[in-house]
Backbone as CSV, one residue per row, in Angstrom:
resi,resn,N_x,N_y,N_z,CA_x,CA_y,CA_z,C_x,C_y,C_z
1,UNK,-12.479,-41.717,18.222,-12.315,-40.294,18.380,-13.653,-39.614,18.151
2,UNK,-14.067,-38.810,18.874,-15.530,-37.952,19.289,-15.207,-36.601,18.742
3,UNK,-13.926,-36.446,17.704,-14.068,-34.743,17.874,-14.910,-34.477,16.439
4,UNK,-15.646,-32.968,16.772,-16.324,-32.407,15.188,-15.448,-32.235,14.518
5,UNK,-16.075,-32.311,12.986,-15.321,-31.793,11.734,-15.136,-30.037,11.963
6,UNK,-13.584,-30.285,11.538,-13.554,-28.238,11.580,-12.943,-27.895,13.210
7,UNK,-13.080,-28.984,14.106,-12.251,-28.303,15.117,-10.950,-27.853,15.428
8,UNK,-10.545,-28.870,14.441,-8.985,-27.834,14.245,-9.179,-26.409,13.615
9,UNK,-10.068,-25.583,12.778,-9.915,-24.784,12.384,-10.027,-23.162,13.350
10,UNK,-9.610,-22.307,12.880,-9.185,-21.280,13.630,-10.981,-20.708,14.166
11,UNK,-11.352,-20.038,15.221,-12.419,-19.723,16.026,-12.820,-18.082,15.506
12,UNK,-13.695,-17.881,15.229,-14.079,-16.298,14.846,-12.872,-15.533,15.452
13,UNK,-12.432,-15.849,16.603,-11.469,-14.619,17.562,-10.305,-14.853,16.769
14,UNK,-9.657,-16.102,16.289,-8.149,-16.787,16.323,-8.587,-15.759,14.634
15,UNK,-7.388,-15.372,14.054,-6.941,-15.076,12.883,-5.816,-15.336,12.576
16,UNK,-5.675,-15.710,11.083,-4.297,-17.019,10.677,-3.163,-15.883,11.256
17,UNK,-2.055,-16.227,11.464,-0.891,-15.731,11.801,-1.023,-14.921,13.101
18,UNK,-2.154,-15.227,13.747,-2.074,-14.766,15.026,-1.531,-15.674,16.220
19,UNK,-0.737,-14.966,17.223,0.104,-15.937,17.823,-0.998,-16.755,18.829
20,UNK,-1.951,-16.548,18.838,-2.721,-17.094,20.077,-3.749,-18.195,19.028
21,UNK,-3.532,-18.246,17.436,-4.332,-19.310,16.976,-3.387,-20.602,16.729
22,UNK,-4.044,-21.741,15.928,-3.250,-22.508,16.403,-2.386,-23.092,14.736
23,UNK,-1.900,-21.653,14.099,-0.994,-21.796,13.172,0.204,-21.944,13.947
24,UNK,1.061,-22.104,12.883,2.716,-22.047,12.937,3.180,-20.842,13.706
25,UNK,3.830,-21.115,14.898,4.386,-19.722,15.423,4.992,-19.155,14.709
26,UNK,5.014,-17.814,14.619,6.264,-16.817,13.685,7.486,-17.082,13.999
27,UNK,8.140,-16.960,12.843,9.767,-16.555,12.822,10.390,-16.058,14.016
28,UNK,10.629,-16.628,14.387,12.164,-15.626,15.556,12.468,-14.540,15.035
29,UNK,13.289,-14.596,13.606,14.226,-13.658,12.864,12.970,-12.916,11.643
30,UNK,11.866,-12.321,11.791,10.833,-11.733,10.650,11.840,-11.399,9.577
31,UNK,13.119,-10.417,10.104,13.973,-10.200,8.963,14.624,-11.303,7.975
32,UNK,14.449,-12.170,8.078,14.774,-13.005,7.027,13.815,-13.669,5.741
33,UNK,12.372,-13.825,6.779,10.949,-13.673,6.121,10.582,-12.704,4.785
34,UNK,10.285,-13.576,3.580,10.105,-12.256,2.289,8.785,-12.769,1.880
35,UNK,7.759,-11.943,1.567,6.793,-12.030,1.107,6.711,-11.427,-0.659
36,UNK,5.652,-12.011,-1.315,5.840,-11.202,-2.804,4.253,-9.811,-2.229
37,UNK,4.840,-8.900,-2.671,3.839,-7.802,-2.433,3.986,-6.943,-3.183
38,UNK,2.436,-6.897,-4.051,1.908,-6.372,-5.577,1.742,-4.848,-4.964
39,UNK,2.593,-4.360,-5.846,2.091,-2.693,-6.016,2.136,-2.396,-7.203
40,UNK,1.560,-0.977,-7.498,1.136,-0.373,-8.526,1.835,0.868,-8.537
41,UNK,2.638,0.743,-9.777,3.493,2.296,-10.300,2.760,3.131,-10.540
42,UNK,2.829,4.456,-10.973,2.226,5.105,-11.295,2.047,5.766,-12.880
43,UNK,3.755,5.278,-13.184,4.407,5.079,-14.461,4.135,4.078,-14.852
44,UNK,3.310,3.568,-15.960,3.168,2.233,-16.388,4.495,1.812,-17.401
45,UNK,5.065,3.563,-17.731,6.123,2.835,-18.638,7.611,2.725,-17.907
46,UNK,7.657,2.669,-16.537,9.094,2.518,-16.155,8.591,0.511,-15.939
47,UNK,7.891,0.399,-16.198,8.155,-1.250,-16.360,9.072,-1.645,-18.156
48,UNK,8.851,-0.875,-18.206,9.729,-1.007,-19.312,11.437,-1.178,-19.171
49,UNK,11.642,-0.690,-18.327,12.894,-0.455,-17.676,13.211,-1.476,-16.668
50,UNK,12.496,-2.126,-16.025,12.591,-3.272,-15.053,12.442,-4.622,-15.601
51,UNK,13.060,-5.329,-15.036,13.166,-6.878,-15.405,13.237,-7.923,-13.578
52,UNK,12.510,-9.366,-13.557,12.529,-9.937,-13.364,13.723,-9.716,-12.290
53,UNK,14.074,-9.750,-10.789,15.418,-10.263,-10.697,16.306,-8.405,-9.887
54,UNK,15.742,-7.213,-10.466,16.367,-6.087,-10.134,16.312,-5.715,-9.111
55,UNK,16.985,-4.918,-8.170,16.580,-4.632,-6.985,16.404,-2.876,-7.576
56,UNK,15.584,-2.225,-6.784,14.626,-1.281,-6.436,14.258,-0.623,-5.478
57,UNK,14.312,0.663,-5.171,13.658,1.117,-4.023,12.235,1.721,-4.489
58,UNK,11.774,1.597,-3.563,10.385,2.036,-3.886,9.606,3.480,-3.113
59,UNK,9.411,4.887,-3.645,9.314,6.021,-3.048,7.668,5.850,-3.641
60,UNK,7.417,6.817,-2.675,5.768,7.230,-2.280,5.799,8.638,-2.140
61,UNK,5.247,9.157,-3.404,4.799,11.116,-3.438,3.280,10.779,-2.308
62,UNK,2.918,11.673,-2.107,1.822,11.819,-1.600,0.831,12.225,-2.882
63,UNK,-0.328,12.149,-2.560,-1.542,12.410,-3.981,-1.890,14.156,-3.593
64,UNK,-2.265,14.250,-2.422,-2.901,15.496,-1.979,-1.939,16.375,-1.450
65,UNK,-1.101,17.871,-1.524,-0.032,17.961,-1.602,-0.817,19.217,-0.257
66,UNK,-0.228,19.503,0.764,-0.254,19.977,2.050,0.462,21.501,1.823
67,UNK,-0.461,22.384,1.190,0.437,23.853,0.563,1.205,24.196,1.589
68,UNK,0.557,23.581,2.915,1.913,24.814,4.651,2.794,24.170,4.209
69,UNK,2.679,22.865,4.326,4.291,21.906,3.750,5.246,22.556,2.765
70,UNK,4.525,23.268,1.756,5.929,23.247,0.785,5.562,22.301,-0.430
71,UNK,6.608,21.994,-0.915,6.460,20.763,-1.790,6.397,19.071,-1.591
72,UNK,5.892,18.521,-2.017,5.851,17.154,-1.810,6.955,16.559,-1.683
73,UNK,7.352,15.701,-0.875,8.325,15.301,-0.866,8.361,13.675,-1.249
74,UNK,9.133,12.478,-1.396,9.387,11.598,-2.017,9.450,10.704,-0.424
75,UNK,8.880,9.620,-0.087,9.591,8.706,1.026,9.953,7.985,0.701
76,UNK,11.166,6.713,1.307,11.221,5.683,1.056,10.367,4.475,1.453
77,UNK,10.139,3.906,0.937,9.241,2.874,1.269,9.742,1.307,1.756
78,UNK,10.258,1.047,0.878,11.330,-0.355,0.761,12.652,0.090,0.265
79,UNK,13.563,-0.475,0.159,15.277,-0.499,-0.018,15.485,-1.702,-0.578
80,UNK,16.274,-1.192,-1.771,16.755,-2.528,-2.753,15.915,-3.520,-2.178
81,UNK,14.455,-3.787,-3.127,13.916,-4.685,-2.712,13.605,-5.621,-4.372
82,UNK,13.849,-6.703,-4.430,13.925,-7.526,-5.338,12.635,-7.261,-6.388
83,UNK,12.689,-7.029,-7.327,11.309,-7.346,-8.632,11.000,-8.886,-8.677
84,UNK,9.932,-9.275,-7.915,9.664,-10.964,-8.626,9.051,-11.014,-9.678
85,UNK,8.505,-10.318,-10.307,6.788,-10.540,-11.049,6.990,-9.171,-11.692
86,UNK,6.328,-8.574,-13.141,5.938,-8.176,-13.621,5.149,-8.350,-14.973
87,UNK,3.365,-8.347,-14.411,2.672,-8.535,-14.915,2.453,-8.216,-16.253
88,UNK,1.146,-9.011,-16.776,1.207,-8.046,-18.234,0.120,-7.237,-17.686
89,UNK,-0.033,-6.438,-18.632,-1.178,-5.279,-18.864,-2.754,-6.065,-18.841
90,UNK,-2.860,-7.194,-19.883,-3.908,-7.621,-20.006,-4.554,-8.386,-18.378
91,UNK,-3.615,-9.083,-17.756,-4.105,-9.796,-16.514,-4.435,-8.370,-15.610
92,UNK,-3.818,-7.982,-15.339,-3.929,-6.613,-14.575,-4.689,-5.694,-14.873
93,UNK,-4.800,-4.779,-16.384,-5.856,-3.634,-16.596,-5.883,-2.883,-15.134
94,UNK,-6.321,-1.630,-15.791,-6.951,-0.582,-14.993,-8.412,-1.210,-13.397
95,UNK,-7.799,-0.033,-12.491,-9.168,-0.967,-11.372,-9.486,0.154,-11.003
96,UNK,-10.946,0.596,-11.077,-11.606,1.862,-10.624,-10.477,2.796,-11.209
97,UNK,-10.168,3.399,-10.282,-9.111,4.743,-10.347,-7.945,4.320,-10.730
98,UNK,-7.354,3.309,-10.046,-5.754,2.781,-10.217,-5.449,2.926,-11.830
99,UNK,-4.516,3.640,-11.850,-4.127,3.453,-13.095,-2.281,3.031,-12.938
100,UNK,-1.549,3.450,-14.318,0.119,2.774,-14.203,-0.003,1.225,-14.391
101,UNK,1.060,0.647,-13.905,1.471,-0.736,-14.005,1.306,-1.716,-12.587
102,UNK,1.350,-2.996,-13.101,1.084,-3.685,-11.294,2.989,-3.932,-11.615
103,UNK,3.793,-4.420,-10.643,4.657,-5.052,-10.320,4.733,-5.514,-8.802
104,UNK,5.244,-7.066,-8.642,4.979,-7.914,-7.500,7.118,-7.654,-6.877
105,UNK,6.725,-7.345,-5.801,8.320,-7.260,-5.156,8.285,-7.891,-3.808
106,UNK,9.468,-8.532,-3.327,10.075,-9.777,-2.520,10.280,-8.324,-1.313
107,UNK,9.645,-8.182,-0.329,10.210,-7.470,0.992,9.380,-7.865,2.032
108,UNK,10.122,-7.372,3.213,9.750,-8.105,4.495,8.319,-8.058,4.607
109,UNK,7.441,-8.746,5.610,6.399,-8.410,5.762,5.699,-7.055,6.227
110,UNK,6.509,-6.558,7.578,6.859,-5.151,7.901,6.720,-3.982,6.554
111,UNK,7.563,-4.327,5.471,7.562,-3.211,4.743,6.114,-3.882,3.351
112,UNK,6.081,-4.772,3.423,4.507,-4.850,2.745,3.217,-4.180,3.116
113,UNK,3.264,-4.287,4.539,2.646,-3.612,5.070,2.357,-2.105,4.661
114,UNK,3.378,-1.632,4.784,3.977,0.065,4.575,3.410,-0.002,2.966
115,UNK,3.938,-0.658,2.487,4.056,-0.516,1.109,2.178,-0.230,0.518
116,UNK,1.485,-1.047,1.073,-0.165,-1.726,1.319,-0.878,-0.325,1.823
117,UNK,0.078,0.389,2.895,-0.777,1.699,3.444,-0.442,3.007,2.732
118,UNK,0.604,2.982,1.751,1.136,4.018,0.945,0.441,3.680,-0.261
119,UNK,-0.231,2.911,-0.741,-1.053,3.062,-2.211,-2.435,3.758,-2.090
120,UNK,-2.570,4.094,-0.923,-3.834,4.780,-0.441,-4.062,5.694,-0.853
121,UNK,-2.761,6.579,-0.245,-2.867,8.196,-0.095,-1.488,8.767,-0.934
122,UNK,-0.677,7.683,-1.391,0.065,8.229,-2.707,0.837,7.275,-3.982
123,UNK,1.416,8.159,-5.034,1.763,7.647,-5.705,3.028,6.928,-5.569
124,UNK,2.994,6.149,-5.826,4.308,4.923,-6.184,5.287,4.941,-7.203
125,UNK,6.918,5.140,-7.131,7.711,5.150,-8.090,8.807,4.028,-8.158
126,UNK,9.823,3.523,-8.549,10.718,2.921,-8.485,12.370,3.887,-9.074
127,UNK,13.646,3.858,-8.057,14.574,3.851,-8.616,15.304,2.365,-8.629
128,UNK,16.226,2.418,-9.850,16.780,1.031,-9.831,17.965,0.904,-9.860
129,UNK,18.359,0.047,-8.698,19.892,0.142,-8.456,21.221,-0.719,-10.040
């Protein structure tokens, strides 16, 4: 066999989970697919209130509040989405600005996503079912 080392590996263009590289095709069903995806409360002490195992929805205030708007309003982000993980304080600490608590939650990739573009531009809460 004549081939280089590394030719199986993905090409500047190919990126992992892209359908044209030469990973594992995706899921048929994404909805069944759960990823763990770390966000940050804003409340460090409603981890106090959560355990391992709870399901949760997860709302997003906005940071910068739009006075024509009115008042801020609350979105949903995820729906009863599982708690896997809650960190301690010491592994986690404060990062630049971020302040509150980390907690790691089980939802689709789709809403990780969401979840990933809402720590940007607002704050993060949990209700618990």
């Amino acid at each position: 066999m004549n081939e280089s080392p590394g030719a199986d590996l993905p090409t500047a263009t190919e990126q992992p989970g892209d359908p044209t590289s030469r990973d594992e095709p995706p899921p048929e069903d994404e909805a069944d697919v759960l990823v763990r995806a770390p966000i940050r409360l804003a409340d460090a002490a409603l981890t106090g209130v959560l355990a391992p195992g709870d399901r949760v929805d997860v709302l997003a205030v906005p940071i910068a509040p739009d006075a024509a708007a009115g008042p801020r309003q609350a979105r949903r982000i995820a729906h009863r989405a599982r708690v896997a993980e809650i960190p301690v304080d010491e592994e986690t600490g404060r990062v630049d600005r971020l302040e509150g608590a980390l907690i790691v939650v089980e939802v689709s990739p789709r809403t990780a996503g969401a979840l990933a573009g809402s720590m940007s531009d607002s704050r993060l809460t949990v209700t618990r079912w």
